[in-house]
C-alpha positions as CSV (number, residue, x, y, z in Angstrom):
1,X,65.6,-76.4,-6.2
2,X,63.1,-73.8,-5.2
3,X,62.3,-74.9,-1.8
4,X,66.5,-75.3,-1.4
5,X,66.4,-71.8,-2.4
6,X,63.5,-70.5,0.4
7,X,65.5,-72.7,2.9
8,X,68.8,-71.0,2.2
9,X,67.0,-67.7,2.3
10,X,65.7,-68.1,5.7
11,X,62.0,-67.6,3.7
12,X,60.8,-70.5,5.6
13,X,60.0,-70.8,9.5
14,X,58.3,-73.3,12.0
15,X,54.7,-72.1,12.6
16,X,52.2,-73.3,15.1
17,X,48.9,-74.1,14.0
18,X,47.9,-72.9,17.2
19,X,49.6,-70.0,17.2
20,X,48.0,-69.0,13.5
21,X,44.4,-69.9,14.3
22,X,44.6,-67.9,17.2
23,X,44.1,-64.5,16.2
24,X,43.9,-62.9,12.9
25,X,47.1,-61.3,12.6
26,X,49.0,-64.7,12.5
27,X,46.3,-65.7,9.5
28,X,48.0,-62.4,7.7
29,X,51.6,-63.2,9.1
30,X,50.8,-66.9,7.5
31,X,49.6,-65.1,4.5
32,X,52.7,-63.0,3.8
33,X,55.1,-66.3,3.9
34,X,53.1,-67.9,1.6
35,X,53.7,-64.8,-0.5
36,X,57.2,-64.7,0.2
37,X,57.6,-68.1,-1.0
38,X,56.4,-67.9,-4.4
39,X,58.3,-64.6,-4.8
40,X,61.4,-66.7,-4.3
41,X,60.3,-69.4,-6.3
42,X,60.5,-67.1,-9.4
43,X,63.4,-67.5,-11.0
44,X,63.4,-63.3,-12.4
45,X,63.2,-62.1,-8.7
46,X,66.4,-62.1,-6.7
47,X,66.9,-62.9,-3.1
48,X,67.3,-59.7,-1.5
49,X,64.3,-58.3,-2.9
50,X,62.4,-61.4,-1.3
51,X,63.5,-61.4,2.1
52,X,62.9,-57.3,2.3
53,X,58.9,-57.9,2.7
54,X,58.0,-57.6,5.7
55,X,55.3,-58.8,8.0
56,X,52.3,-57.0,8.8
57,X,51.8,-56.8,12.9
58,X,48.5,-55.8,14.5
59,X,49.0,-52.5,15.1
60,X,49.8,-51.9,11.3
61,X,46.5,-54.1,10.2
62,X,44.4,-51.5,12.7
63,X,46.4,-48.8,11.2
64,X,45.6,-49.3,7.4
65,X,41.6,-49.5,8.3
66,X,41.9,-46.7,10.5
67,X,43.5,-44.7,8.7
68,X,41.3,-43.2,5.8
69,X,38.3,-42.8,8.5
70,X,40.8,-40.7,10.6
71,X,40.6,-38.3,7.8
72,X,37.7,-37.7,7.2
73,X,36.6,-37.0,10.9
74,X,35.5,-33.2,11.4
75,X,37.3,-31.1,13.5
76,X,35.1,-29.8,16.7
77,X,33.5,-26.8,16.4
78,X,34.9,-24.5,18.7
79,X,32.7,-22.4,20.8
80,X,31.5,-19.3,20.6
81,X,33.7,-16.4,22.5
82,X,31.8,-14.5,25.0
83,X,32.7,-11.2,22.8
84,X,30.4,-12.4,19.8
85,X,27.3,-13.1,22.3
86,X,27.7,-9.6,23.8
87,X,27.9,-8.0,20.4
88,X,24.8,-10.0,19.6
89,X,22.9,-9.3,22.5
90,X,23.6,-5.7,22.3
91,X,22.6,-5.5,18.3
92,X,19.4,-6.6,19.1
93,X,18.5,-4.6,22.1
94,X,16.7,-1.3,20.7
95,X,17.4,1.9,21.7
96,X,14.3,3.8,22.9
97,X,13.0,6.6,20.6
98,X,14.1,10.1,20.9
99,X,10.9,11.8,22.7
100,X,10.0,14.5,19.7
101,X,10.3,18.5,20.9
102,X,7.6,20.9,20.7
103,X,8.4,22.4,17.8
104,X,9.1,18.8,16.1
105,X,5.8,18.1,16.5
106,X,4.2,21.4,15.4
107,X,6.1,20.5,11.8
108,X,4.8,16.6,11.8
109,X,1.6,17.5,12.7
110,X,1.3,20.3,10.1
111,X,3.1,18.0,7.5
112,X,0.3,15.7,8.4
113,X,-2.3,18.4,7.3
114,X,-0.8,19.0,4.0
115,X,-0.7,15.3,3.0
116,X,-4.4,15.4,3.8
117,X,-5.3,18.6,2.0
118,X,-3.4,17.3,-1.0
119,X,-4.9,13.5,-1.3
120,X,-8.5,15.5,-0.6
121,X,-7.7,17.7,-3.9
122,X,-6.8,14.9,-5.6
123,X,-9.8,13.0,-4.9
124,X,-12.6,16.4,-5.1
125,X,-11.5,16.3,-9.2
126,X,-10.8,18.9,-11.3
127,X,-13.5,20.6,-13.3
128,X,-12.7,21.7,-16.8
129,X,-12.0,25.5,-17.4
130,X,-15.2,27.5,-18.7
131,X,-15.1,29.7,-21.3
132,X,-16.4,33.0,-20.2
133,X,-20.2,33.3,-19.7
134,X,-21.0,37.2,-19.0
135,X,-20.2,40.4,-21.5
136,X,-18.2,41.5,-19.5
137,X,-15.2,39.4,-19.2
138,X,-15.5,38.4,-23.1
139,X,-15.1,42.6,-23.6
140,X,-12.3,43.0,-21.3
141,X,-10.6,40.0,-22.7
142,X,-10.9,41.9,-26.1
143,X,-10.0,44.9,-24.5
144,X,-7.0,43.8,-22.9
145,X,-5.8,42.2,-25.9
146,X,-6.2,45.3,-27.9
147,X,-4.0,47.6,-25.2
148,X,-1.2,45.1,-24.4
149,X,1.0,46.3,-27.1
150,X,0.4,49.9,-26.1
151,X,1.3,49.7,-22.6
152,X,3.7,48.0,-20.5
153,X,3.6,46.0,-17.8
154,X,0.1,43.5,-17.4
155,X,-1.3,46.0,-14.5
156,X,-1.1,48.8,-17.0
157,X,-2.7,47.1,-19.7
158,X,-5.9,46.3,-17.2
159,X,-6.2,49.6,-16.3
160,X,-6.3,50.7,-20.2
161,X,-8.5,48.6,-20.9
162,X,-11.3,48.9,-18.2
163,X,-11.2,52.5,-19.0
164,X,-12.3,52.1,-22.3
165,X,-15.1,49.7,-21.2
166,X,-16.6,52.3,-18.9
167,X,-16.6,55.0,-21.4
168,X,-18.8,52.4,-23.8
169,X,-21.2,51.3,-21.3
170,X,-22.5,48.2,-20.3
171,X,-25.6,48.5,-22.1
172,X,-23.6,48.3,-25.3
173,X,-21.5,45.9,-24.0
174,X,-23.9,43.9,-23.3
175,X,-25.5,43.9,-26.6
176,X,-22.3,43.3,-28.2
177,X,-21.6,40.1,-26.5
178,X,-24.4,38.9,-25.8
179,X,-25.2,35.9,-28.4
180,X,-21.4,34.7,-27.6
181,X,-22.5,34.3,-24.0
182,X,-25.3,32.4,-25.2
183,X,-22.9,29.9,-27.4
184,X,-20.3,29.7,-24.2
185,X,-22.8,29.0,-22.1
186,X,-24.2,26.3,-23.7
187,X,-21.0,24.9,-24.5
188,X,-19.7,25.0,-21.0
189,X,-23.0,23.2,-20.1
190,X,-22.0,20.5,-22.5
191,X,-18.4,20.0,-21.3
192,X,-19.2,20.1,-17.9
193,X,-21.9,17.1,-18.7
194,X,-19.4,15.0,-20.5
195,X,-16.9,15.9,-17.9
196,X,-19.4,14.4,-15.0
197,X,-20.5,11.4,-17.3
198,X,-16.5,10.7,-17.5
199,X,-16.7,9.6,-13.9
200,X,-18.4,6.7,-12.0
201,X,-21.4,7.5,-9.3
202,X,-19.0,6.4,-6.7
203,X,-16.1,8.4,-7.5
204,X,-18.3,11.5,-7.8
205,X,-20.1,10.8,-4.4
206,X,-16.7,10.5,-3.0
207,X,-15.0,13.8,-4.8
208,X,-18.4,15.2,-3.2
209,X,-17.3,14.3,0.5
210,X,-13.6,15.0,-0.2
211,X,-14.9,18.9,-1.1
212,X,-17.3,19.2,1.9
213,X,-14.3,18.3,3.8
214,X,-11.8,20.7,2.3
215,X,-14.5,23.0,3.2
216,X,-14.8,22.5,6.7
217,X,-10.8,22.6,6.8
218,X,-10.2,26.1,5.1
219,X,-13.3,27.6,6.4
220,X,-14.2,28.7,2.5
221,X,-17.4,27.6,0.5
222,X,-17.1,24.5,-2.1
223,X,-19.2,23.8,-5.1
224,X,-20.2,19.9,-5.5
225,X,-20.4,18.3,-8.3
226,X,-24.1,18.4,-9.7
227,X,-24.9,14.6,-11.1
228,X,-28.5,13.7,-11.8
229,X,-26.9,10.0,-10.9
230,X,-26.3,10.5,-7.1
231,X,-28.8,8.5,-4.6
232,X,-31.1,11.2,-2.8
233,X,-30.5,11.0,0.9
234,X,-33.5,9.8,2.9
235,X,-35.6,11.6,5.2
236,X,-35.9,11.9,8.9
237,X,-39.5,11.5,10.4
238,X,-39.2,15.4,11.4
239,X,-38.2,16.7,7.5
240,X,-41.3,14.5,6.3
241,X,-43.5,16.7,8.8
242,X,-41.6,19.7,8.0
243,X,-42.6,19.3,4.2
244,X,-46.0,19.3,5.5
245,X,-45.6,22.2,7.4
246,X,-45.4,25.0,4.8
247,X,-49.1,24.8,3.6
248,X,-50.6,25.0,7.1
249,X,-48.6,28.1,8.1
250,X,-47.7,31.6,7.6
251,X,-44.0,32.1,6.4
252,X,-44.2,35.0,4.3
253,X,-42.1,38.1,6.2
254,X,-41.0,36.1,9.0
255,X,-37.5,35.1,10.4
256,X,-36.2,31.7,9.5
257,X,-34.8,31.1,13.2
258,X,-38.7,32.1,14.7
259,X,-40.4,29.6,12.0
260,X,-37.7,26.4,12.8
261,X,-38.5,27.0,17.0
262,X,-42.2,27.1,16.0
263,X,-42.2,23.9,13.8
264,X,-39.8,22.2,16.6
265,X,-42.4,22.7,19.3
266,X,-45.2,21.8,16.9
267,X,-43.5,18.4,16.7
268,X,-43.1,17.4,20.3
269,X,-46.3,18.2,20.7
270,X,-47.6,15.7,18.7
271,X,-48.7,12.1,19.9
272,X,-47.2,9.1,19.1
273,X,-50.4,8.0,17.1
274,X,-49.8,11.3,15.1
275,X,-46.3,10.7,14.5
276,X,-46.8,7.2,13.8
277,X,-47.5,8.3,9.5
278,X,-44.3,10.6,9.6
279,X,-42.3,7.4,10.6
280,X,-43.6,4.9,8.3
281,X,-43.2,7.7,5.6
282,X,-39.7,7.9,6.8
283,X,-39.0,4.1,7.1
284,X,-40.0,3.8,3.4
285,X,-38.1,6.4,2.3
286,X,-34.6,5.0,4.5
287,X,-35.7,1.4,2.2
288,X,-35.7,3.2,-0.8
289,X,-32.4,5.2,-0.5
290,X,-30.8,1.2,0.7
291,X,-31.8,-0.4,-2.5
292,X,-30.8,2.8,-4.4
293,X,-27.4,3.0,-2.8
294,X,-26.7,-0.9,-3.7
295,X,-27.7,-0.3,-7.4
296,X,-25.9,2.8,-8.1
297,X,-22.6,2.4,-6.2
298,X,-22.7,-0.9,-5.7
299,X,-22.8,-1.0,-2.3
300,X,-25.3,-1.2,0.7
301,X,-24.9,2.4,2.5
302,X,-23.0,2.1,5.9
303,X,-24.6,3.6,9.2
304,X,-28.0,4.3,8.6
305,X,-29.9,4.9,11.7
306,X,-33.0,3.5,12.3
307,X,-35.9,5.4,14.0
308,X,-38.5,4.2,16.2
């Protein structure tokens, strides 16, 4: 009754076995027939809905597989606009510097000296303030103490108070004060020695140079740092025959300019075999100052010049 059914229905057609082995979509045509005739064969599905699948063709088959993949296929970038490359192009071209006038480079160049000042004060240390070592200022600091509240105005007060130091005269002064210079003194010479000790060999060598060079930059004099643990510089060949030189000549009452020509020519006149124990003396004493230099600051010194 169920294949009456399909045949009423129109479920069933002829097929050629060629025509289905022939290419794949007639396998799936086949396949849906087979389909539809079990769908009819069941008694709780009706007719219509039976004959209302369809058959797959080709281009539907290559549809389905193509279809997810056609999804997920990127779009093409597009390319760049011409306007992006010249905005690029013109970014990284850089403008040539703005040639500095005259007066620019009077303020650079003077901001340059002021850095260099200021990092050379840092490195020449500061000492530690004394305490007053002579009568005199320890009696005018009494002085002006005593005359500030009768007076007004600090250039007032110094003149009150130097007068009455030149009425009690610095022999009395003197002997007034006298034992507390003694006690400053000595403790300035004990705070300056701790100050020193504070410090490496190195950094007081190099505090040393940075005050020889403030020197030569203001034009004033500078005090180094006395440190019984700096290296002795070595000796030229010359200065070892100029220490010589004293006990075979006459100095006493003579310019220092006429004695220095005199020793000068004294030395070229010499021969090479009477130079010869100046320069070994000299030699030793370059050795000495390179293995003293390496144990006290660590470090072999740098442009030593060698004599001949």
């Amino acid at each position: 009754m169920a294949s009456q059914l399909a045949t009423r229905l129109g479920a069933l057609r002829n097929l050629s076995i060629s025509n289905a082995l022939s290419r794949p979509t007639r396998v799936i045509e086949v396949q849906n027939q087979l389909r539809q005739l079990s769908l009819a064969s069941t008694p709780r599905f009706t007719a219509p809905f039976a004959s209302q699948v369809p058959g797959l063709t080709s281009q539907q088959t290559h549809g389905f597989a193509t279809a997810s993949e056609s999804g997920k296929t990127k779009r093409a970038a597009k390319p760049k606009s011409k306007s992006t490359t010249k905005r690029k192009s013109s970014t990284s071209t850089k403008k040539p510097k703005k040639e500095l006038t005259e007066e620019q480079k009077e303020k650079k160049a003077k901001r340059a000296e002021l850095d260099h000042r200021r990092e050379l004060r840092e490195k020449a240390l500061q000492e530690p303030k004394k305490l007053p070592q002579t009568a005199r200022g320890l009696a005018m600091k009494d002085a002006f103490a005593e005359h500030r509240g009768q007076h007004e105005g600090a250039v007032a007060v110094f003149k009150a108070a130097s007068a009455s130091l030149n009425e009690q005269g610095s022999d009395r002064i003197i002997e007034r004060y006298q034992s507390q210079v003694d006690k400053n003194r000595a403790a300035n010479d004990a705070a300056y020695e701790e100050w020193v000790k504070s410090y490496t060999p190195l950094q007081i060598k190099e505090a040393n140079s940075a005050r020889r060079a403030l020197g030569r930059l203001t034009g004033k004099r500078v005090n180094v740092i006395k440190d019984d643990r700096q290296v002795k510089r070595p000796s030229s060949a010359f200065i070892q025959f100029v220490k010589d030189r004293p006990s075979h000549i006459e100095t006493h009452n003579r310019p220092v300019s006429e004695v220095q020509v005199e020793t000068a020519n004294a030395w070229k006149q010499l021969s090479d075999s009477e130079k010869a124990p100046y320069i070994k003396r000299a030699a030793e004493d370059r050795e000495r100052y390179r293995r003293e230099h390496l144990e006290v600051y660590g470090a072999e010194p740098q442009n030593m010049k060698s004599e001949e």
